[in-house]
C-alpha positions as CSV (number, residue, x, y, z in Angstrom):
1,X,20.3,107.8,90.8
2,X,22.4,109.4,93.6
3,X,26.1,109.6,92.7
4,X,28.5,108.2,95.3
5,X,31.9,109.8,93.4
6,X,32.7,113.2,94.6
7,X,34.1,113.5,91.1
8,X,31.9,111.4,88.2
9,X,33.4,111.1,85.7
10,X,31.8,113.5,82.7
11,X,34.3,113.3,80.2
12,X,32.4,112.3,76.9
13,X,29.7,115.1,77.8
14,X,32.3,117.7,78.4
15,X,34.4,116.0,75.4
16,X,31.3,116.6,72.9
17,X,30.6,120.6,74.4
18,X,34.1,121.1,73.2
19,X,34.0,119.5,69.9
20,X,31.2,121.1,68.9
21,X,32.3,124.7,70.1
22,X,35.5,123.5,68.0
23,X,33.2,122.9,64.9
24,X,31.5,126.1,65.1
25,X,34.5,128.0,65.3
26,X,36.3,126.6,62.7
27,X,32.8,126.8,60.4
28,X,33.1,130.3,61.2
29,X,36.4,131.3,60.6
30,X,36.4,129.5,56.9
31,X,33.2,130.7,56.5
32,X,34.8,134.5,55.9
33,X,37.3,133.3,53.2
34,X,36.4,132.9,49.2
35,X,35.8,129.6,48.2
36,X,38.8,130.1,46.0
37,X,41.3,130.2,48.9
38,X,39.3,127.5,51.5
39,X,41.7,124.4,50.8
40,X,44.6,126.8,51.6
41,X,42.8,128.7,54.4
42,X,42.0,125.8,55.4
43,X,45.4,123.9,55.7
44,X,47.1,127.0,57.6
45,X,44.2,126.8,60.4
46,X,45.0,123.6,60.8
47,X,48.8,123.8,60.3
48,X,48.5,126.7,63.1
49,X,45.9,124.7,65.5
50,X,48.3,121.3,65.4
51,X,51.6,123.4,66.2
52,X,49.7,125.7,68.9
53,X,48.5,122.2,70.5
54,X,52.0,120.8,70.7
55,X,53.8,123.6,72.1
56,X,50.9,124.4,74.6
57,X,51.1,120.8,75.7
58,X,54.6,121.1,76.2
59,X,54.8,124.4,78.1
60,X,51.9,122.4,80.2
61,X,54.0,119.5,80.8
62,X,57.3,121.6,81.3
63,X,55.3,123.4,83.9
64,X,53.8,120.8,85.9
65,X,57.1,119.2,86.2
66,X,58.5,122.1,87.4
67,X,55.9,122.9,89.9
68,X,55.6,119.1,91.1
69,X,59.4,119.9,92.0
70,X,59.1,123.3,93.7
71,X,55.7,121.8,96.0
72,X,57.6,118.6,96.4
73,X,60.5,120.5,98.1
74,X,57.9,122.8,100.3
75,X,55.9,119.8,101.6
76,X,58.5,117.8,102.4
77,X,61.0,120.6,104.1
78,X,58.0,120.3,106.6
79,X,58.2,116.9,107.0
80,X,60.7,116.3,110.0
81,X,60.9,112.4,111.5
82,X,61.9,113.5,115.0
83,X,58.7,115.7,115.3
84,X,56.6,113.8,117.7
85,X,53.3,115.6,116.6
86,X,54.0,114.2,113.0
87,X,55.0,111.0,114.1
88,X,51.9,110.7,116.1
89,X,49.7,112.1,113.5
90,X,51.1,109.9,110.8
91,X,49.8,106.1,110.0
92,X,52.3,103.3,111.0
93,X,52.8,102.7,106.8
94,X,54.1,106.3,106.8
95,X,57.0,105.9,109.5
96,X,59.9,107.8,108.4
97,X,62.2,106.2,110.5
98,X,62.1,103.0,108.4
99,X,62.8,102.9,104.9
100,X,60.4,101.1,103.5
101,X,58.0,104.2,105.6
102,X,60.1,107.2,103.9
103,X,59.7,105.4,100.7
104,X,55.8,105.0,101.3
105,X,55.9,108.7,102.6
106,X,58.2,110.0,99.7
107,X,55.7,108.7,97.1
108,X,52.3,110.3,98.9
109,X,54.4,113.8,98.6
110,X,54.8,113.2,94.9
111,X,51.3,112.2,94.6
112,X,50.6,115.0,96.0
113,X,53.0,117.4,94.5
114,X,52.0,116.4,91.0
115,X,47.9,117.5,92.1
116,X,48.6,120.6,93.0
117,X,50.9,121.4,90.3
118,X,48.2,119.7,87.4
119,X,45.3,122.4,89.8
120,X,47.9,125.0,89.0
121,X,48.3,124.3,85.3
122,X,44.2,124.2,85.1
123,X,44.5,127.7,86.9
124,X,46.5,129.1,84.4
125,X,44.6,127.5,81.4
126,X,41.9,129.5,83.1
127,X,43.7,132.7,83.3
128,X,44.4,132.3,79.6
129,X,41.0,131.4,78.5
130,X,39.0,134.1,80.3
131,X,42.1,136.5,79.1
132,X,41.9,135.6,75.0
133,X,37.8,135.5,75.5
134,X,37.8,139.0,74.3
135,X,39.2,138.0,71.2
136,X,36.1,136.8,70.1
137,X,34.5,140.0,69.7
138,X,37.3,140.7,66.6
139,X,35.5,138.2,64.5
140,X,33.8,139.3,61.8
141,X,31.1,137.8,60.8
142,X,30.1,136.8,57.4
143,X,29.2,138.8,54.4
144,X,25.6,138.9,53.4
145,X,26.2,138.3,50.2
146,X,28.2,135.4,50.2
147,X,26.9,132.2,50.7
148,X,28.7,129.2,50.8
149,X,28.8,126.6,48.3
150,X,27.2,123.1,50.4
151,X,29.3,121.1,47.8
152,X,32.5,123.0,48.6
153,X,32.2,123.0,52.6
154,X,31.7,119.0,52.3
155,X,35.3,119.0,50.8
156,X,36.8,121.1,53.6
């Protein structure tokens, strides 16, 4: 089946590669703490994971908004009406000498601000990721010896 989106949309495969990389590394990490402490071990990992998510998501959301504004500013401050190559190269819908056509214009520069400024958040998601990767090789892994109790990881 040839796909005729340059972009199809693979959201619940990618969605279900993350949860289970999620599920492994939180079977991991509780794995290295005595069943004694695992309900509290466990409510500070996910204490620390729900706060992390909400302030990541708003330092994501602070940032886009703040780079949709700055790339907002730079397209448009190219963006003269009396330029005759612009005006020639720009549909009739787009004509910034009538409103309704600055509007129409206006609103394609914020469309397009707000992409580039999501491609640069996903840059610097990337930046982090690949940085903090390392940070995997701290783990330890589990002691030999100690084997978790099946009935006590179903509570967890």
């Amino acid at each position: 089946m040839a796909e005729t989106e340059p972009f199809p949309n693979r959201g619940p495969i990618t969605f279900a590669i993350m949860l289970a990389t999620l599920m492994n590394t939180l079977d991991s990490t509780i794995a290295t703490v005595s069943p004694a402490l695992r309900a509290e071990a466990s409510s500070l990992y996910n204490l620390m994971r729900n706060i992390g998510a909400s302030v990541g998501i708003s330092i994501m959301q602070a940032l886009a908004a703040a780079n949709t504004q700055v790339t907002h500013e730079q397209i448009a401050g190219r963006v003269i009406a009396s330029d005759p190559t612009l005006r020639g190269a720009l549909p009739p819908m787009f004509d910034p000498s009538t409103l309704v056509g600055a509007l129409a214009l206006d609103a394609e520069i914020t469309r397009q601000a707000m992409m580039t400024a999501y491609v640069n958040d996903f840059r610097l998601l990337l930046v982090l990721i690949v940085l903090c990767a390392p940070l995997v090789l701290l783990l330890r892994p589990p002691r030999a010896g100690a084997r978790p109790d099946p009935a006590h990881a179903l509570v967890d």
